[in-house]
C-alpha positions in Angstrom: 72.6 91.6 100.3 75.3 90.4 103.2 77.7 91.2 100.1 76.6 95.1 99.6 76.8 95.5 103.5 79.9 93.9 103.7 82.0 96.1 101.1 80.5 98.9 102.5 81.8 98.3 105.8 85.2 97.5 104.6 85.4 101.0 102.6 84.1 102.7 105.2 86.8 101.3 107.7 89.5 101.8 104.8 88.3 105.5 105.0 89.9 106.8 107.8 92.8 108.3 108.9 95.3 109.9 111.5 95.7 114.0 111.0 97.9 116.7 112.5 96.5 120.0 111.7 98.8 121.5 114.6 101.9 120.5 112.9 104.1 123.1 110.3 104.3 122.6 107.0 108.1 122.3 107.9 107.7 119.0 109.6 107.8 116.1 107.6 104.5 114.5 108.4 104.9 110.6 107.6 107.8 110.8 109.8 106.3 112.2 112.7 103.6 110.2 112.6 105.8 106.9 112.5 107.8 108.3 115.5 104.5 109.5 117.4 103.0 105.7 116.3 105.7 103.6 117.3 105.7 105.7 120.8 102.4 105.3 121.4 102.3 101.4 120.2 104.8 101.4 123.0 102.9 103.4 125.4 100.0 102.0 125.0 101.7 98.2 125.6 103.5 98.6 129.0 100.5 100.6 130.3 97.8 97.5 129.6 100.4 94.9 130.3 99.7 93.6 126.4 103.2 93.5 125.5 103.5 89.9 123.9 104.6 87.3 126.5 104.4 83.3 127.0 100.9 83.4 129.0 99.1 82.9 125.6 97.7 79.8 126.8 96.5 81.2 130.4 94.5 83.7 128.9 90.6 83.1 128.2 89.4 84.7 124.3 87.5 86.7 126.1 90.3 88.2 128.5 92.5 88.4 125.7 90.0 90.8 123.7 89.9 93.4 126.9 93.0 93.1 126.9 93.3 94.4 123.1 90.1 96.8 123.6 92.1 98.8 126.4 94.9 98.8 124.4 93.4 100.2 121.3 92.2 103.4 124.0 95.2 103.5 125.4 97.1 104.0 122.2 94.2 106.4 120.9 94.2 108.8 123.9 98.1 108.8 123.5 97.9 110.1 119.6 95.4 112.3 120.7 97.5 113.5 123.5 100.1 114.3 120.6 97.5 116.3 118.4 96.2 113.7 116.5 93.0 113.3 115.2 91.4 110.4 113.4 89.0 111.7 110.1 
């Protein structure tokens, strides 16, 4: 049973994606989204402070995993922010 629950979980997580419907048809999308990714990856880093550093060891699991959480919402709200939209 754990089996059946577990690959449906991992299809439905393979399942989604990022989408522009805003962009033209002009634009090539795979780049823009590369562009508006590594920007928000960037963003999303200097705003949390998660850039990687040396205080790996100072930092509890669970501090660490806010840490990543925040992150994750930071970078979301910035592709958002750029018209994109996660199906």
């Amino acid at each position: 049973m754990k089996y059946i629950i577990l690959t449906t979980l991992l299809l439905l997580a393979g399942c989604t994606s990022w989408q522009n419907p805003s962009l033209d048809m002009s634009v090539n999308r795979s780049e823009r989204f590369a562009a508006d990714r590594a920007q928000c990856r960037e963003r999303a880093q200097k705003q949390t402070n998660a850039a990687p550093d040396n205080d790996l060891p100072q930092r509890t699991y669970s501090q660490d995993q806010d840490l990543s959480t925040k992150e994750s919402k930071a970078f979301q709200r910035c592709m958002s922010a750029k018209g994109w939209i996660k199906k």
